[in-house]
C-alpha positions as a printed NumPy array, in Angstrom:
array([[ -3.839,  -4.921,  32.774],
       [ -6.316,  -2.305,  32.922],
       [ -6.905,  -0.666,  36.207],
       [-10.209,   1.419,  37.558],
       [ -9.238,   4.324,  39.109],
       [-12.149,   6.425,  38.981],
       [-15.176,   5.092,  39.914],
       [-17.986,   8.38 ,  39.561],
       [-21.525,   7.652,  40.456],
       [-23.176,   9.417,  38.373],
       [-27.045,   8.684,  39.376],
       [-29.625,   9.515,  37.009],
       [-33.153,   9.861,  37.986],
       [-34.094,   6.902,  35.465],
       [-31.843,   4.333,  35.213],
       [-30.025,   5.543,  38.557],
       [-26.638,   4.316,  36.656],
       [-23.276,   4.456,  37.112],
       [-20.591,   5.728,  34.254],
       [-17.015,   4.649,  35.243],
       [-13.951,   5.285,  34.261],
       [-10.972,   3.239,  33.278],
       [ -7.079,   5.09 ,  32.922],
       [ -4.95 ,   2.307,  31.116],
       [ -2.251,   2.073,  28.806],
       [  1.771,   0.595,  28.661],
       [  5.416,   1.704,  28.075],
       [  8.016,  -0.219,  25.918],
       [ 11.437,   0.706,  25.782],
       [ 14.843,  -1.413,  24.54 ],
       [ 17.443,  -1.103,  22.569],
       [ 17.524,  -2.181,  18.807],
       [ 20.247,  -3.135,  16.436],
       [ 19.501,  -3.329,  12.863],
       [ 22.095,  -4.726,  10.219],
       [ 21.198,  -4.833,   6.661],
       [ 23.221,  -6.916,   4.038],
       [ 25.869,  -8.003,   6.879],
       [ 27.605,  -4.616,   6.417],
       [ 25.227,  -1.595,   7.279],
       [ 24.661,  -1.688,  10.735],
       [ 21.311,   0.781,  12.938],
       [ 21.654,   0.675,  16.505],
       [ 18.752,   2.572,  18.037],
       [ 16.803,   3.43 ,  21.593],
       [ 12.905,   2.824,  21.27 ],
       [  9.416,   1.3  ,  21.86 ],
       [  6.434,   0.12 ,  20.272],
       [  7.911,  -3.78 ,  20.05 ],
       [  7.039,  -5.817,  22.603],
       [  4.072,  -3.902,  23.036],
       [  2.566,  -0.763,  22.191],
       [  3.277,   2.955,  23.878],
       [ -0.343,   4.568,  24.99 ],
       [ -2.112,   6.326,  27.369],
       [ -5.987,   4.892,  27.072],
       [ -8.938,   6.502,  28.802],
       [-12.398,   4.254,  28.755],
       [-15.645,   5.156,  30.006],
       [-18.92 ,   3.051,  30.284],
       [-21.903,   3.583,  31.582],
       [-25.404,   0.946,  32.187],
       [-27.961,   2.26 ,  30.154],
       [-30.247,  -0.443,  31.364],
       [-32.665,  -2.875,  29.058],
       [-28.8  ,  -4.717,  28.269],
       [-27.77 ,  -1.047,  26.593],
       [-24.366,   0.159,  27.612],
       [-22.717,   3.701,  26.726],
       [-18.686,   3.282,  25.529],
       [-16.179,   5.472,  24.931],
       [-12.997,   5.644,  24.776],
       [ -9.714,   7.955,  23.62 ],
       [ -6.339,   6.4  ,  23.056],
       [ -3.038,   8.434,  22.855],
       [  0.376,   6.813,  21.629],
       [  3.351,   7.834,  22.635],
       [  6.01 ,   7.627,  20.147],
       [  9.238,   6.324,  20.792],
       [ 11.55 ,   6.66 ,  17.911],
       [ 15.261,   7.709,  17.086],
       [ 15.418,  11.11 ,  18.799],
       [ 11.716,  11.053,  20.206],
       [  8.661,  10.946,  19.1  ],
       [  5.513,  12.947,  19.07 ],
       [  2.111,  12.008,  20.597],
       [ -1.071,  10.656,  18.416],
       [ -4.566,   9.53 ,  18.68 ],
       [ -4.495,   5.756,  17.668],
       [ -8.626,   5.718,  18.869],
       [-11.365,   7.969,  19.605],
       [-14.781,   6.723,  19.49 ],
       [-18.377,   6.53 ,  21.168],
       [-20.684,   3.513,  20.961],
       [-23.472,   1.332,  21.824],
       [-23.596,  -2.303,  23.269],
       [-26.422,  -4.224,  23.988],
       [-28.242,  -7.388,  22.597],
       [-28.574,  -6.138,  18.93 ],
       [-24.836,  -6.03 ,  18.665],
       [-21.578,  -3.59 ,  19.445],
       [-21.977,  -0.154,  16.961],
       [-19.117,   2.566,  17.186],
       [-18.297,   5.915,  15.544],
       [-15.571,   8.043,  15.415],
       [-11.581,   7.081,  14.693],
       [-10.843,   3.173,  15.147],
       [ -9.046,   0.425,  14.311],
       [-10.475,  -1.285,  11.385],
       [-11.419,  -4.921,  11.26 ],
       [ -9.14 ,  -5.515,   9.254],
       [ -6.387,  -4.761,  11.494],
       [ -8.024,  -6.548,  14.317],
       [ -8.197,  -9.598,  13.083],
       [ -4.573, -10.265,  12.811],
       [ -4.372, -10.052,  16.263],
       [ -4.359, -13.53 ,  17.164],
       [ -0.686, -13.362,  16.698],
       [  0.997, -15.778,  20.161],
       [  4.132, -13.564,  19.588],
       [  2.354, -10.972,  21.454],
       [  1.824,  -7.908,  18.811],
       [ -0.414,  -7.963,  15.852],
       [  0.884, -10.686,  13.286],
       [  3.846,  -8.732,  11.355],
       [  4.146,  -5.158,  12.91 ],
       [  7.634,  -5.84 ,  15.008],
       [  9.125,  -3.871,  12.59 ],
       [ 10.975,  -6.375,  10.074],
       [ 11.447,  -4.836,   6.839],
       [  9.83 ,  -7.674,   5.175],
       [  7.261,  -8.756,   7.94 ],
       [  5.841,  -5.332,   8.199],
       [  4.723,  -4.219,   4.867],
       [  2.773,  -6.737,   3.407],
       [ -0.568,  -6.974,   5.774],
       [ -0.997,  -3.623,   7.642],
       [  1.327,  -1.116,   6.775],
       [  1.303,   1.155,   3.648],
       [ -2.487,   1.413,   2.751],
       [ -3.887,   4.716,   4.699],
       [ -6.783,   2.721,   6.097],
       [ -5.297,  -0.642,   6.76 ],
       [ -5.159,  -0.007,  10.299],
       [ -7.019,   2.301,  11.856],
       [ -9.612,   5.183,  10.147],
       [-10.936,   8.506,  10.874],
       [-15.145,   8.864,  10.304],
       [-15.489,   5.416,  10.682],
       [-18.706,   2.973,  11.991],
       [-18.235,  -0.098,  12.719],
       [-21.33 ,  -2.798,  13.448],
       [-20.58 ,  -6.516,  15.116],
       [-23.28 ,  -8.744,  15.701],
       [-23.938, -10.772,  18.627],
       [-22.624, -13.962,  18.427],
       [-24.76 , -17.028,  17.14 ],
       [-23.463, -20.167,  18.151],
       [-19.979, -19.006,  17.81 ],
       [-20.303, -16.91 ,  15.066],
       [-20.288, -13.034,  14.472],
       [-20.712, -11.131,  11.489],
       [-19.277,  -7.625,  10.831],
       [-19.096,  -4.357,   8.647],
       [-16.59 ,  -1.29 ,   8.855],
       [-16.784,   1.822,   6.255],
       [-14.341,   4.946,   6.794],
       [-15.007,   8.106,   5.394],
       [-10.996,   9.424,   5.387],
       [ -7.701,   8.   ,   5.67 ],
       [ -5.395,   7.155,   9.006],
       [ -1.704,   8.025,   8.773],
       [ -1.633,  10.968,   7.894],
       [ -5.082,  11.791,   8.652],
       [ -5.736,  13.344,   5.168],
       [ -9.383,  13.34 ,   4.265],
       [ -8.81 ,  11.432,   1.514],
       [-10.879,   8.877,  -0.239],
       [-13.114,   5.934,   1.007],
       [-12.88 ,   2.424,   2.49 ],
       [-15.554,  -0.184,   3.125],
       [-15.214,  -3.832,   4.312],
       [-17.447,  -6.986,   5.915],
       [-15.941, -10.184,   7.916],
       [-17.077, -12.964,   9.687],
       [-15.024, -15.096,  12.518],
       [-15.676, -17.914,  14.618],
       [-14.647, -18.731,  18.028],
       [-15.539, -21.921,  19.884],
       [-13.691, -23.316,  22.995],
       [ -9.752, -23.462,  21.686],
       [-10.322, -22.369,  17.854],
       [-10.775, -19.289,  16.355],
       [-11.539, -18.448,  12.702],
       [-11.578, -15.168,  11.268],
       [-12.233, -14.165,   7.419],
       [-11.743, -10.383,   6.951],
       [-12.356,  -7.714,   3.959],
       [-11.455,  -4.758,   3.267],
       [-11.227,  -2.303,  -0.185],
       [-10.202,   1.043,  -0.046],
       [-10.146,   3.878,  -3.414],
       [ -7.45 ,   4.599,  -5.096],
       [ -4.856,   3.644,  -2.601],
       [ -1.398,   2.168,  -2.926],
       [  0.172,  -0.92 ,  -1.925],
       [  3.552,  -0.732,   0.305],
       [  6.77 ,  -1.012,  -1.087],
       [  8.283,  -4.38 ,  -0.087],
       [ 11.851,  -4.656,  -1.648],
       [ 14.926,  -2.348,  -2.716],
       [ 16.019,  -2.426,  -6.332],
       [ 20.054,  -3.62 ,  -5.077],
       [ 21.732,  -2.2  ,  -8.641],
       [ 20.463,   1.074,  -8.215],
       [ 20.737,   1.108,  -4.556],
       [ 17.501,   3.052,  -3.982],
       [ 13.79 ,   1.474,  -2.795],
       [ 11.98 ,   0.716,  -5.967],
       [  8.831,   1.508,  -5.544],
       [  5.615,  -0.363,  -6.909],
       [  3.36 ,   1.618,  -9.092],
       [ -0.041,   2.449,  -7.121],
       [ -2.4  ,   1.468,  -9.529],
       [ -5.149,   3.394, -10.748],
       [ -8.345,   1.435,  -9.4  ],
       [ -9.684,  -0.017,  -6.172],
       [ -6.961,  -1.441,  -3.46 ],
       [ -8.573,  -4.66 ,  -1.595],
       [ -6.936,  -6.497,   0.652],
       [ -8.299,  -9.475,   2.411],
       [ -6.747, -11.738,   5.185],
       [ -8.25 , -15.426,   6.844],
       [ -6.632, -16.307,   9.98 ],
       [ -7.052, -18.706,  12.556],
       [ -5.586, -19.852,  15.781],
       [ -5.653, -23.283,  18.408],
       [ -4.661, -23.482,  22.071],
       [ -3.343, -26.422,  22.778],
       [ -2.395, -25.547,  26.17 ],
       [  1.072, -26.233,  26.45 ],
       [  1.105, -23.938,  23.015],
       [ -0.75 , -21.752,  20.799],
       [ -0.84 , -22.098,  17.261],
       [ -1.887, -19.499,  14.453],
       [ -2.058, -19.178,  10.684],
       [ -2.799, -16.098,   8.979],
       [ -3.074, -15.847,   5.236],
       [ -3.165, -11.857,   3.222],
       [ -3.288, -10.723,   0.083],
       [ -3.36 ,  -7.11 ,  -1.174],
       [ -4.662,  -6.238,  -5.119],
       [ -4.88 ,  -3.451,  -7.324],
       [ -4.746,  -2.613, -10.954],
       [ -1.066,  -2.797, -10.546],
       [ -0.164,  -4.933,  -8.351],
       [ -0.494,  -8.664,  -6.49 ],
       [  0.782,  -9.543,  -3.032],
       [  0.214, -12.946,  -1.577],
       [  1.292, -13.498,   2.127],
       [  1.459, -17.164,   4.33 ],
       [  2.389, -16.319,   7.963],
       [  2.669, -18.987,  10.686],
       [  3.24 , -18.754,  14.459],
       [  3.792, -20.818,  17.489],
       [  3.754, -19.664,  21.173],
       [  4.909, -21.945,  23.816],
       [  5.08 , -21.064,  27.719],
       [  7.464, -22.962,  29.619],
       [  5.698, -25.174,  32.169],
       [  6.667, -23.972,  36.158],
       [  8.425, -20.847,  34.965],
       [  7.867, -17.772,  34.211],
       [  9.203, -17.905,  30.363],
       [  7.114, -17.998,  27.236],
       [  8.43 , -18.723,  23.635],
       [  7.408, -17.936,  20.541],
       [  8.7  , -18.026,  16.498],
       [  7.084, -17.033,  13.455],
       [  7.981, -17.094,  10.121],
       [  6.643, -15.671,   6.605],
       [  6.899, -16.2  ,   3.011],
       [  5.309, -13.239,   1.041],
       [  4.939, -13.211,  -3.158],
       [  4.692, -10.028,  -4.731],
       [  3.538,  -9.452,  -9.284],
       [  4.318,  -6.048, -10.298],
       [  1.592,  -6.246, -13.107],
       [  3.233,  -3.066, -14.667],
       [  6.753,  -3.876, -14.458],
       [  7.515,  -7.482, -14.984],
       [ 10.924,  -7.014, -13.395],
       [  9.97 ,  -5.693, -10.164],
       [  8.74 ,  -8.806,  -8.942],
       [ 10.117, -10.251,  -5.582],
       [  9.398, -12.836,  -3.131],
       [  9.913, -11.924,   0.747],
       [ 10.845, -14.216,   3.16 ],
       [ 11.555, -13.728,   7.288],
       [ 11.051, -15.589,  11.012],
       [ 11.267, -14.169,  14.042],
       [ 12.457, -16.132,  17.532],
       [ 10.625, -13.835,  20.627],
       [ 11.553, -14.911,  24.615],
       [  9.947, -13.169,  27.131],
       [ 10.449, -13.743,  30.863],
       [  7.777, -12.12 ,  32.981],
       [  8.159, -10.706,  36.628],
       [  4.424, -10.044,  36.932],
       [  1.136,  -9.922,  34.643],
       [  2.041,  -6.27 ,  33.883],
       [  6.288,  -6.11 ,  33.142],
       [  8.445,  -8.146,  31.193],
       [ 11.786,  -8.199,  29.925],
       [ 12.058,  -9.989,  26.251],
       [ 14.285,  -9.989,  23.635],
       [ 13.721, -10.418,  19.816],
       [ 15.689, -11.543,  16.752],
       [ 14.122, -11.404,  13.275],
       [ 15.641, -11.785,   9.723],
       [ 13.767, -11.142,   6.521],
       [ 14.983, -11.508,   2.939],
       [ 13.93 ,  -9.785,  -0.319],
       [ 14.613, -11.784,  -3.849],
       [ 13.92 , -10.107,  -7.149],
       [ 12.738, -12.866,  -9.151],
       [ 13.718, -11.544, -12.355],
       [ 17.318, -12.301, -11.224],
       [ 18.533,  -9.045, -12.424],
       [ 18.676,  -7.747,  -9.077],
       [ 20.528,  -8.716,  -6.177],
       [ 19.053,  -9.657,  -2.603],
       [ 18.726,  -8.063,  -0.024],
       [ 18.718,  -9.208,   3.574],
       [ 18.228,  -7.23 ,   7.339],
       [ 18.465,  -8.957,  10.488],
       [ 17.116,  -7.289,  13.662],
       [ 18.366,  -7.545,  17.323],
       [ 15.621,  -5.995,  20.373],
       [ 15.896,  -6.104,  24.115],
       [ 13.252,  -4.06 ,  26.093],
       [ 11.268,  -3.839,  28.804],
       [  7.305,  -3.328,  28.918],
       [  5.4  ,  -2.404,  31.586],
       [  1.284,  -2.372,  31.494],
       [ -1.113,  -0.725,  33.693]])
């Protein structure tokens, strides 16, 4: 819940407007226990899973003739094993008005955004399952947020918007490195929402999704030498007494084919203050190089989240994933997960 602290009237001889000021952001904390193939067992302080650490600073101001000023710069706060160092997840300035939403400057990319729809309560696959985590969003440089980046959105006509993104340099690591470009369109209407995103970066990798068992190391796909796209269609329904969502990704390069199904349901319990959700995923990778490194992924997640107000929760989180080469010259590999926090907005 974002909260106005700062109200500054800032009157201009023109418009006589007024730029305010919005401080916002959260803090997630819980212990973790991670236990891969039933022996090897993680257990772990940190954030970033029921929600995300930041510190967010938003400004707007009335430019008149339906024209509003935006800005806004968002720190996270890292909470990992033995701490974590600040970063900028956004920093951008923009336009809104009746020709549309246009910003510049480091954002996330459309791409990202549109897996948001997720009822768990976190963008569809980032709680940090080996095998939910890598297939959408994680291990291309500009899959979820870009430095140099515009981004246009149209206004919506009847429902529908249409939308472009191009990046100049990568995210991560923020390397100036290479170029990405993409164009969506969604759809939202009463209880349904449709949205058909992509996005195709240069010479960029695709995320390792599997370890090769007999030689006990991560066996990593080859990057390819050409063009990485990757394109994902996802939609959601409230019901009311639930929330439904489907997303579908894929990721291709010269090398390599990923192909990822992901459903979700969300279901607050009626007179409490409980809410419910599972998800699970069944993800199909071709190694076009090496015939033997492909794998299929497979994982669900079970989230319940009890609420004392709109702003802090306590939840807890169990997720399993399961990587099978399907050469069968490899053995599995599976990882369960274990989180209980407690998140606090503002």
């Amino acid at each position: 819940m974002k909260k106005t602290l700062v109200a500054i009237a800032a009157i201009f001889a023109t418009t006589g407007a007024m730029a305010q000021y919005v401080i916002s952001g959260g803090v997630d904390y819980g212990y973790h226990k991670k236990v891969t193939d039933g022996s090897t067992t993680t257990n772990f302080m940190g954030g970033d899973t029921n929600q995300f650490n930041n510190l967010a600073i938003s400004a707007s101001e009335d430019l008149g003739d339906g024209m509003t000023a935006k800005a806004k710069y968002d720190l996270g706060i890292g909470y990992v094993e033995g701490g974590g160092a600040g970063y900028t997840r956004e920093s951008w300035v923009g336009l809104s008005g009746p020709f549309g939403d246009l910003y510049l400057g480091r954002q996330y990319t459309a791409l990202f955004l549109s897996a948001t729809i997720d009822p768990v309560g976190l963008p569809a696959l980032s709680i940090g399952q080996e095998g939910l985590n890598t297939i959408f969003l994680t291990g291309g440089a500009r899959d979820v947020r870009a430095n140099s980046a515009f981004s246009y959105t149209s206004p919506s006509f009847s429902g529908v918007k249409v939308n472009v993104f191009t990046a100049m340099s990568g995210v991560q690591s923020d390397a100036a490195v290479g170029f990405t470009s993409g164009y969506g369109v969604s759809y939202a209407l009463d209880a349904l929402s449709v949205n058909y995103q992509r996005q195709t970066a240069d010479l960029e990798g695709i995320a390792d999704v599997h370890t090769d068992a007999a030689a006990g190391t991560n066996d990593s796909f080859t990057n390819g030498t050409g063009d990485t796209t990757r394109a994902i269609f996802a939609a959601s329904y409230n019901l009311g007494f639930a929330k439904l969502a489907y997303i579908n990704g894929t990721a291709e390069n010269s090398a390599l084919k990923v192909s990822t199904n992901y459903f979700a349901v969300g279901v607050p319990v009626t007179g409490t203050n409980l809410s419910l959700a599972a998800g699970v995923t069944n993800s199909t990778v071709t190694d076009i190089a090496t015939a033997a490194n492909d794998a299929t992924v497979t994982g669900s997640l079970v989230k319940v989240n009890y609420a004392f107000s709109k702003r802090t929760n306590v939840y807890m989180i169990y997720g399993q994933d399961k990587t099978n080469n399907q050469d069968g010259a490899d053995l599995s590999r599976s990882t369960t997960s274990t989180s209980f926090g407690l998140s606090h907005t503002f």
